[in-house]
Structures are given as C-alpha cells and as structure tokens.
C-alpha positions in Angstrom: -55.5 -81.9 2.8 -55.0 -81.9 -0.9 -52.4 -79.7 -1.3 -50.1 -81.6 -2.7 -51.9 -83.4 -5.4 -51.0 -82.8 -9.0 -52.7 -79.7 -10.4 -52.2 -77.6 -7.0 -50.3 -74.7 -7.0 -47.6 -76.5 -4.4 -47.4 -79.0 -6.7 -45.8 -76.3 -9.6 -43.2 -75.2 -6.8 -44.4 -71.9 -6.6 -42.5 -71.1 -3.8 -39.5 -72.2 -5.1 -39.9 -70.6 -8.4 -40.9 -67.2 -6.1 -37.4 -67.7 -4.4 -35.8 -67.8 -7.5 -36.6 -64.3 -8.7 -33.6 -63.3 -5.5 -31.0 -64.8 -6.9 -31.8 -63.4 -10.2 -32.2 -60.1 -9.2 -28.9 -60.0 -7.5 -27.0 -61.1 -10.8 -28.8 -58.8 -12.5 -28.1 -56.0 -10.1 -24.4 -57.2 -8.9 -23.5 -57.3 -13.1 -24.7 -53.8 -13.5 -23.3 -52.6 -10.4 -19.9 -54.1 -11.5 -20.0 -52.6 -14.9 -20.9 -48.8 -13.9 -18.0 -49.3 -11.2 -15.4 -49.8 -13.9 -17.1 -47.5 -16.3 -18.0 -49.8 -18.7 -21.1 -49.8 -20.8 -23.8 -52.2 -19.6 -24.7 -54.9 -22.6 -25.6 -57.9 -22.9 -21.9 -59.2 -23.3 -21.7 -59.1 -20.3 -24.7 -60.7 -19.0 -23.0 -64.2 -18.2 -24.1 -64.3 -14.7 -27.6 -63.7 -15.1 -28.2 -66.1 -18.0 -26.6 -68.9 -16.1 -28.5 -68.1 -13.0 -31.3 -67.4 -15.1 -31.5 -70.0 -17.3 -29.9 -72.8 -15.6 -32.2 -72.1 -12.1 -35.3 -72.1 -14.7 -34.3 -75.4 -16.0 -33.4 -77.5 -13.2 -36.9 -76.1 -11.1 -39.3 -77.5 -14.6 -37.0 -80.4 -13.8 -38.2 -80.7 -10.3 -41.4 -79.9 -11.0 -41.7 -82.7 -13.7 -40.1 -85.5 -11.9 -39.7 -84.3 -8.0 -42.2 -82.3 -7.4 -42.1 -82.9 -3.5 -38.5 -82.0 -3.2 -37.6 -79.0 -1.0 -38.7 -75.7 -2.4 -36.0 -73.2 -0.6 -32.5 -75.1 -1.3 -32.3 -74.4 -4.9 -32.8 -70.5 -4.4 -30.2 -70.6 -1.4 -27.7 -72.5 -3.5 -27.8 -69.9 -6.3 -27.5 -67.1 -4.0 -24.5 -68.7 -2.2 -23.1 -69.3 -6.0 -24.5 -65.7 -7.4 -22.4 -64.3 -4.5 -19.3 -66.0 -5.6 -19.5 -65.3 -9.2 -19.5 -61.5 -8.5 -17.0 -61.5 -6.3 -14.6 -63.2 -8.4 -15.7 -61.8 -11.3 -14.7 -58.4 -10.0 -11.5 -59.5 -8.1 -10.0 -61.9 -11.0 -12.2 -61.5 -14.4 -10.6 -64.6 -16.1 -11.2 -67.2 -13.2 -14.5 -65.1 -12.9 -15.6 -66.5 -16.8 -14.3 -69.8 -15.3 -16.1 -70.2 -12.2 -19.3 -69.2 -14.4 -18.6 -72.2 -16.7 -18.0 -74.7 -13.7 -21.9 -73.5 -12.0 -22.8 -73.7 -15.5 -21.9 -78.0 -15.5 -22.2 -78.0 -11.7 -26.1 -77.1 -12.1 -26.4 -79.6 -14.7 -25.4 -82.4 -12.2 -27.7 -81.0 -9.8 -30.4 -81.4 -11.7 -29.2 -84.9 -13.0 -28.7 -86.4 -9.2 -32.0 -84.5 -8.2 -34.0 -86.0 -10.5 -32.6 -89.2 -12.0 -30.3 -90.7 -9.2 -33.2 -93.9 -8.7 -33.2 -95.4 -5.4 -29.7 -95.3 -4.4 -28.8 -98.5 -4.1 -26.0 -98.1 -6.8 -24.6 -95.9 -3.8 -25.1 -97.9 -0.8 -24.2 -101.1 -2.8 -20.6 -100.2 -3.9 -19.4 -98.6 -0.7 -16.1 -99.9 -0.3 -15.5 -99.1 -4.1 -16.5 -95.8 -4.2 -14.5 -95.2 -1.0 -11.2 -96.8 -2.8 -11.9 -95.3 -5.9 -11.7 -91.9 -3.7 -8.7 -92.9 -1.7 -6.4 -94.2 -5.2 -7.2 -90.7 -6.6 -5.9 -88.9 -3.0 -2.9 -91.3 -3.0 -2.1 -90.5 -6.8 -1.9 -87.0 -6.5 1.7 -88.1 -3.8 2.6 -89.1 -7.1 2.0 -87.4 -9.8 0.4 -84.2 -8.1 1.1 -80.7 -8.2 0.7 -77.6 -6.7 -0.4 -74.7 -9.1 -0.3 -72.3 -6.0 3.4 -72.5 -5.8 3.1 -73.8 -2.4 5.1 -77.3 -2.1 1.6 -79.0 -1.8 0.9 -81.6 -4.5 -2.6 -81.3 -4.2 -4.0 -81.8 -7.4 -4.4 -84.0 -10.6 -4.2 -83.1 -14.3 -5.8 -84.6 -17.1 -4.9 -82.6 -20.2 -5.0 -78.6 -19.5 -8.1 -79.4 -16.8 -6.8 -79.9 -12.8 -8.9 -81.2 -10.0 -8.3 -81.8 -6.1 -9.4 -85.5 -5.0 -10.2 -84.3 -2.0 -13.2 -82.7 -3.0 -14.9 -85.5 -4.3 -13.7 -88.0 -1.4 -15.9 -86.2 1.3 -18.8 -87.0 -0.5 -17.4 -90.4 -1.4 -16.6 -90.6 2.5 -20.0 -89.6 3.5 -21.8 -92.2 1.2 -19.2 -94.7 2.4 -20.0 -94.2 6.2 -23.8 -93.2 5.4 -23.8 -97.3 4.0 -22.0 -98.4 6.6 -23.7 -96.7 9.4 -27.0 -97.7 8.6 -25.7 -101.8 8.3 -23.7 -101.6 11.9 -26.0 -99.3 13.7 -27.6 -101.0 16.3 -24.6 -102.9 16.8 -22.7 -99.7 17.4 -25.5 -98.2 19.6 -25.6 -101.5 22.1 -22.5 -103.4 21.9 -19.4 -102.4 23.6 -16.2 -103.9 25.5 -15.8 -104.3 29.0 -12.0 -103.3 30.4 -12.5 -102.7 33.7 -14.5 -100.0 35.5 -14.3 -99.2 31.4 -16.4 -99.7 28.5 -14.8 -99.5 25.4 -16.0 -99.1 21.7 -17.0 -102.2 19.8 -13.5 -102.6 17.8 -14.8 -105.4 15.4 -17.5 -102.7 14.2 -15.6 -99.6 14.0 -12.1 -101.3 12.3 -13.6 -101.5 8.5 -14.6 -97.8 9.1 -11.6 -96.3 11.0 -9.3 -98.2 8.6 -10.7 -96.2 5.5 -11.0 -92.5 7.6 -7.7 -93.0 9.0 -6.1 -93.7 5.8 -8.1 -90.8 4.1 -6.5 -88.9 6.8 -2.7 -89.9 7.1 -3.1 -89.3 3.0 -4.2 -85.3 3.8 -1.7 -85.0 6.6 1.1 -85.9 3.8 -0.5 -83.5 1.4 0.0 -80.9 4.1 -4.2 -80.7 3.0 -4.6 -80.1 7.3 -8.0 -78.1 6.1 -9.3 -81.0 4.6 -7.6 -83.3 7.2 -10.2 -81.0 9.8 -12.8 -81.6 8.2 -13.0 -85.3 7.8 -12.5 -85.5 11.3 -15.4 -83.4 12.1 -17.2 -85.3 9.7 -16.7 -88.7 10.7 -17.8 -87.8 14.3 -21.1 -86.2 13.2 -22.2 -89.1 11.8 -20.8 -91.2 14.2 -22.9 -89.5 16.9 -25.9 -89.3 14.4 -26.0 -92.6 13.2 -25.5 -93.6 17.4 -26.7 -91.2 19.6 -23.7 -92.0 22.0 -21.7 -89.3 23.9 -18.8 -91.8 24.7 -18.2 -91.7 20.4 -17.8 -87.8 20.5 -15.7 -87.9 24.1 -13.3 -90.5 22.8 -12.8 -88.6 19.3 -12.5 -85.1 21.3 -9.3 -87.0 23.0 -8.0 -88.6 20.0 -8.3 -84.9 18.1 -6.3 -83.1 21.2 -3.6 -85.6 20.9 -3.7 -85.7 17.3 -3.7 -81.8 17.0 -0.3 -81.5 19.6 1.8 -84.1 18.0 1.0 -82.3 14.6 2.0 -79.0 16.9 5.0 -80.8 17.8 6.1 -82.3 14.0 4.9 -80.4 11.6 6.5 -77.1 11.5 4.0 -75.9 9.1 0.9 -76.3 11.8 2.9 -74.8 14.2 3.4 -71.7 12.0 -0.2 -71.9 11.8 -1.0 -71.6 15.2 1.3 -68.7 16.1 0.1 -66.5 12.9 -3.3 -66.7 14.7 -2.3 -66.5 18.1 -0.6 -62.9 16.8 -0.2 -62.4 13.7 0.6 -58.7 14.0 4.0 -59.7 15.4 4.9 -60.5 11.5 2.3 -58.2 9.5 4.4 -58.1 6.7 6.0 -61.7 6.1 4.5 -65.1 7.5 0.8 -62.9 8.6 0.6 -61.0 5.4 -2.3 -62.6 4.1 -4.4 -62.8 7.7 -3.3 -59.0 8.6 -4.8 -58.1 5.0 -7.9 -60.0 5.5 -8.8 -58.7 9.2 -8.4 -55.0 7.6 -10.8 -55.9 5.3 -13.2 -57.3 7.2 -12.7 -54.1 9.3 -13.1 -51.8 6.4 -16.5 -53.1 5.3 -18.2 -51.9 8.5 -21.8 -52.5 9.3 -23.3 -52.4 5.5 -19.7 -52.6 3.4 -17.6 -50.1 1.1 -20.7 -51.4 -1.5 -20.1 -54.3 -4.4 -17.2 -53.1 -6.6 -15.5 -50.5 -4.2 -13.8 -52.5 -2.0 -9.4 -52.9 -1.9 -9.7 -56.8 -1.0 -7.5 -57.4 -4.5 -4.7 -56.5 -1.9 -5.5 -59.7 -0.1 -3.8 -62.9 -0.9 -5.8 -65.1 -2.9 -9.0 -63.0 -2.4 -10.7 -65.0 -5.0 -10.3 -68.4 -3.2 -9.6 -68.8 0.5 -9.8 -65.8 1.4 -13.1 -64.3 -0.5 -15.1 -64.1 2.7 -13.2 -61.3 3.7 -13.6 -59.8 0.0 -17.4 -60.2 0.6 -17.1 -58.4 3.6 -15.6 -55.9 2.9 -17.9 -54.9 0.2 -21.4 -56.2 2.2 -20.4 -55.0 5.8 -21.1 -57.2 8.7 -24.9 -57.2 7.3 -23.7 -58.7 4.5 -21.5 -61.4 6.7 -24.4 -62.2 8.8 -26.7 -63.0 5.8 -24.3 -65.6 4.3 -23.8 -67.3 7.7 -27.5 -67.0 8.0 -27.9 -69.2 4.4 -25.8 -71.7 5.7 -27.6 -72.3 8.7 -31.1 -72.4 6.9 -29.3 -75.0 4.0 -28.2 -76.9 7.0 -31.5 -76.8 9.0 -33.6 -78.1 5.9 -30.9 -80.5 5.0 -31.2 -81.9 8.4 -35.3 -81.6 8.8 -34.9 -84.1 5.0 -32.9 -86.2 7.0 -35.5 -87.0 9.9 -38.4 -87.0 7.8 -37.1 -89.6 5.0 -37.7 -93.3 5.0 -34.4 -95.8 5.7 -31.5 -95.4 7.5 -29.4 -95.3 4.4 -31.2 -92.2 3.2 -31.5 -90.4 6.6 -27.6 -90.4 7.2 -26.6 -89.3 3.5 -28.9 -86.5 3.7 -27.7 -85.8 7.0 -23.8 -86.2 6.4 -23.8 -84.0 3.2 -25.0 -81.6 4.9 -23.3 -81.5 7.9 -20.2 -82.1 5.1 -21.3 -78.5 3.8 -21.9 -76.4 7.2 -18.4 -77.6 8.6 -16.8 -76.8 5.6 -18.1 -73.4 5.8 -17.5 -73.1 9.9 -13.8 -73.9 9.1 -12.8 -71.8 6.7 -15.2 -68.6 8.1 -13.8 -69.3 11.3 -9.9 -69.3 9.7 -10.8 -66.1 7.8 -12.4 -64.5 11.0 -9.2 -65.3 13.1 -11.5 -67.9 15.3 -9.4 -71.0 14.9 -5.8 -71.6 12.7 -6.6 -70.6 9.3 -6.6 -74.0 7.1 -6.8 -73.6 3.3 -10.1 -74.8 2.2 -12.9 -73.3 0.4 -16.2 -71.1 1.1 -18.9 -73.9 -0.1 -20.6 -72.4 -3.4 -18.8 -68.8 -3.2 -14.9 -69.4 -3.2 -12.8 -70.4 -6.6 -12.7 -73.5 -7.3 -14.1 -75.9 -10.2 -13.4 -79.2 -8.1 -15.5 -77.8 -4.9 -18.2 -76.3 -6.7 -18.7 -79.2 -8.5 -18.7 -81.6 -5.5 -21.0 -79.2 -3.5 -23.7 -79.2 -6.3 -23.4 -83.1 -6.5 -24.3 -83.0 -2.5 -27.0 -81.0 -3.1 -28.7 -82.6 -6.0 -28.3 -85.8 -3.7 -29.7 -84.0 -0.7 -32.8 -82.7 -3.1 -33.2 -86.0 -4.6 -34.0 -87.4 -1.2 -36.2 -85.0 -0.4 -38.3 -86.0 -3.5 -38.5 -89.2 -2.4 -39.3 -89.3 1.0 -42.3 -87.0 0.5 -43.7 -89.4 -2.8 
C-alpha cells in the first residue's frame, strides 16, 4: 500500500479538489439564478459568491495539500456547500447583510486554513484550559454589562468594539469544548472507575467533577440571565456528550437527564419568557397573528416549498421574521422543497460522522475528545435550531451552523472546523 506516499494522486487531494467543483457550481448557478429572478443583467459585479467560494476553497485545499496532506478530503467541500447555501439565501432575502455574510466566510476561511494547517501540536490549547475557559466566561459576563441587543429584543447579547458587534457566546462553546476536551482527558479514568457509595447508591465522584461543573454551571446561570435559553440548551447537551464520551457511563447521561427535567420546569415555572415558549409550540395557531407570528410564517413556508421547492429566488419567506437568521431554514425550504431539507440534514450528518470517525482514529485522549466535542458542538447546534424551526421542540434563538446570519457564528464554526481538519492531518502523519 503506497497510496499515500508523496507523488500519489491521494496525496494531491484529488478527491477533495473533485468535491469542490459542487460547491462551486452551486454559486455559480444560485448567482445566476438570483440575478435572472430580479431581472438583472448577469456580470461579473456580481460574482462575489463564486470568487469567494472559488478562490478561497482553491487556496485553503494547496494549503492542505502542502502542509496536511492526510487531512480529511470531504469536510472542506461540505463546509462550503453548508456556507454557499447560506450566502444565497441571504443574499436574496436581505442583499446588504448578504455582502456582509460574504465578507465574514471571506475571514472565516482564512482561519480555517490557518488552524488547519499551522495550529502545531495543541498544547497551547490543552495547556491554558482554565484561561481560555475564563477568558470566555469574562466576555459572557461583560456583555450583563455593557451589552446590547441590536434585535430590539431586551436581550443584551452582544459586545461592541467600534461599529463591529459580536456574541461571546459563540466563541465560549468552542472555548468550553477545549476546556472539557483538556480536562476530560486528565480525569478520565478517574471519572470512569471512581465513585461514592450512599447507600444502595453510587454517586458521581464530586472532587472530579467540581472544577468542571463549576465552570459549565457558571457558563450556564450567565445564558439563563441573558435570556440566551438556545445557547443555555446547547451547552447542556454538550457537556453531557462529552461527559458520556470521554466515560462511557450511563449513570452521567441518567443523572443529567434529571437535572435537565428539573432544570427545564423551574425555568417553566420562573421565567415567563420560556413559558411563552412552550405554549407558542404547543399551539401556536391559537395566536397566529401576535406572540406565533414568526412560527405560523415559518410552518407556511416550509409547507409552501413542497417536495422540490417554489425554486431559488421565488419563494415569499421575506414575510418571515428574521428569515435571514433564525429562521432561514424555513427560507431554504421553501425555495428547495423537502428534497432540498433532507439534503442539508443529510450534510450535517456526514460532517458529523467524519468528525467523529477523526476522533476514533487520532492518537491522545486530548485530541480524540476535541475532535469529537466540536463536532458534536456543530450537529446539536444544528438539531436545535432545525428542530425549533420544524415545530419539534420550543423554538430557541440560535443559528443554522454555516448557513444562518451571523459574523460571530460563522466565524466560530470555521475555527471548529479548521481544528477538527487539523487533527485529521495529524493523526494520519
């Protein structure tokens, strides 16, 4: 076997540079689409999305090729799908965040490419845990502050510096992940065998878990003040994936399953804003046009678009609240159909599948649960909000990994993925 000696065709990613061409042609055909739609001429002008694909997909696989040439060959192309998606669709719904969004890939790929390629060994990560986790947790606690809200909503959610705002959130799950990746892989075995006898009961190790609970809990208490409950969700969902991965112990998930019922009815029961949640998606036709608006408007859509969509450009989903952002998987729809829906569920699952297959065949613990956590970090991100969107569970405000609005998340969820590729590199040197 010598296929993966230098000079082989595997070892120029020809795969990956095959893949590419889909993304590619989508931009190309979504941008032309778009412009005969509003009866525009097609030029060059207006060729943003496919340069950036273009270009920027070129670049970062000669990267890979030069320094990581093992790396995984099919989670670049998925990424830029997932992205190539999202610039269309905001590009049609809201042309100015569209031209936006196009700049943040445009850095976003950029740190790809940096993390992929020139991130070293990691230890920089795994070393500084409880500093990277603070440094994420002062940023969350400033924005109680001085945050704001752009949305209008109440939430102070974000941070300014100068005319540029970001959410802290979005970097702190990939802060979190690195922090309990580090820590995971120091207290495993002692999490896996130790316990405490009460009883007929056998209780968590509490010395082991307290350094790690401290930090999720207070990462969580901060959300729950932000009224961030989407966010909130999804740490919780996070730390018990790895829990359970770095462990293998049902009694983590059981316990946590208890906590989160608990948890869930006391917010229920305090925070009127969860339980106007909860009763827009138990029947949110009661109140179509007030509290429901937004939901009512995104189930006609997704009803509208059928098995193969109203077709890119034709759809009404600009008469859905914040279409661009939360709610652009309905937008999507619309315009794709259910085939459409199926396909970008369908991505997800394959960028979760490979991230997971880098996680069981890399070398050290360390590396095995970051590759792992990020993404699991990216799947449950996209399970909660599709699953808000498709009236499954309580809608929570989050984005759509790669596809939704959003500088700070796309930015964050090209920094995961550079990590998860850089990994990949190594563990097949």
């Amino acid at each position: 076997m010598n296929e993966d000696r230098p000079g082989t065709l595997r070892h120029f990613r020809t795969t990956e540079l095959a893949l590419l061409l889909f993304p590619l042609a989508l931009a190309v055909v979504g941008t032309i689409s778009q412009s005969l739609v509003r009866g525009e001429q097609v030029t060059l002008a207006g060729a943003g999305p496919v340069a950036v694909i273009g270009l920027g997909g070129l670049a970062i696989h000669i990267l890979l090729t030069l320094r990581a040439p093992q790396a995984d060959e099919t989670i670049l192309p998925i990424t830029l799908t997932l992205a190539v998606l999202g610039l269309l669709m905001i590009g049609r719904l809201t042309p100015h965040f569209g031209t936006r969004q196009m700049i943040w890939l445009a850095l976003g790929m950029g740190l790809l490419g940096v993390l992929a390629t020139r991130a070293g060994d990691l230890r920089w990560l795994r070393r500084y845990r409880y500093s990277w986790a603070a440094l994420g947790l002062v940023l969350l606690a400033l924005t109680l502050i001085i945050g704001f809200g752009p949305a209008g909503t109440g939430a102070r959610l974000w941070l300014g510096i100068g005319s540029i705002g970001f959410q802290p959130s979005e970097p702190l799950k990939v802060l979190l992940v690195v922090f309990l990746a580090s820590y995971l892989a120091e207290r495993r075995e002692q999490l896996r065998h130790s316990f405490i006898a009460l009883g007929p009961l056998r209780l968590p190790p509490l010395p082991y878990l307290a350094p790690m609970v401290v930090v999720w809990a207070f990462s969580l208490l901060l959300l729950v003040a932000q009224r961030d409950l989407g966010a909130a969700l999804l740490f919780f969902g996070l730390f018990l994936a790895m829990l359970y991965m770095a462990t293998a112990q049902s009694r983590y998930i059981i316990f946590g399953l208890l906590l989160f019922v608990v948890g869930a009815y006391a917010c229920y029961l305090l925070i009127p804003h969860v339980r106007l949640r909860v009763t827009i998606w138990r029947n949110p036709w009661a109140d179509p046009q007030g509290a429901a608006f937004q939901v009512v408007q995104g189930l006609i859509a997704i009803g509208a678009g059928g098995l193969f969509g109203q077709g890119l450009g034709q759809g009404s989903a600009g008469f859905v609240p914040l279409a661009h952002s939360d709610y652009i998987l309905a937008a999507l729809t619309e315009e794709w159909g259910l085939a459409g829906l199926l396909a970008v569920i369908g991505l997800y699952v394959v960028l979760l599948e490979r991230g997971l297959r880098i996680a069981m065949t890399t070398k050290g613990t360390f590396s095995k649960l970051l590759a792992a956590g990020l993404s699991t970090l990216i799947a449950l991100q996209a399970i909660v909000i599709s699953g808000g969107v498709l009236k499954v569970i309580p809608l929570t405000g989050i984005t759509l990994p790669l596809i939704s609005y959003g500088g700070s998340s796309l930015l964050t969820t090209l920094a995961a993925i550079g990590l998860i590729l850089h990994i990949s590199g190594r563990s097949r040197a």
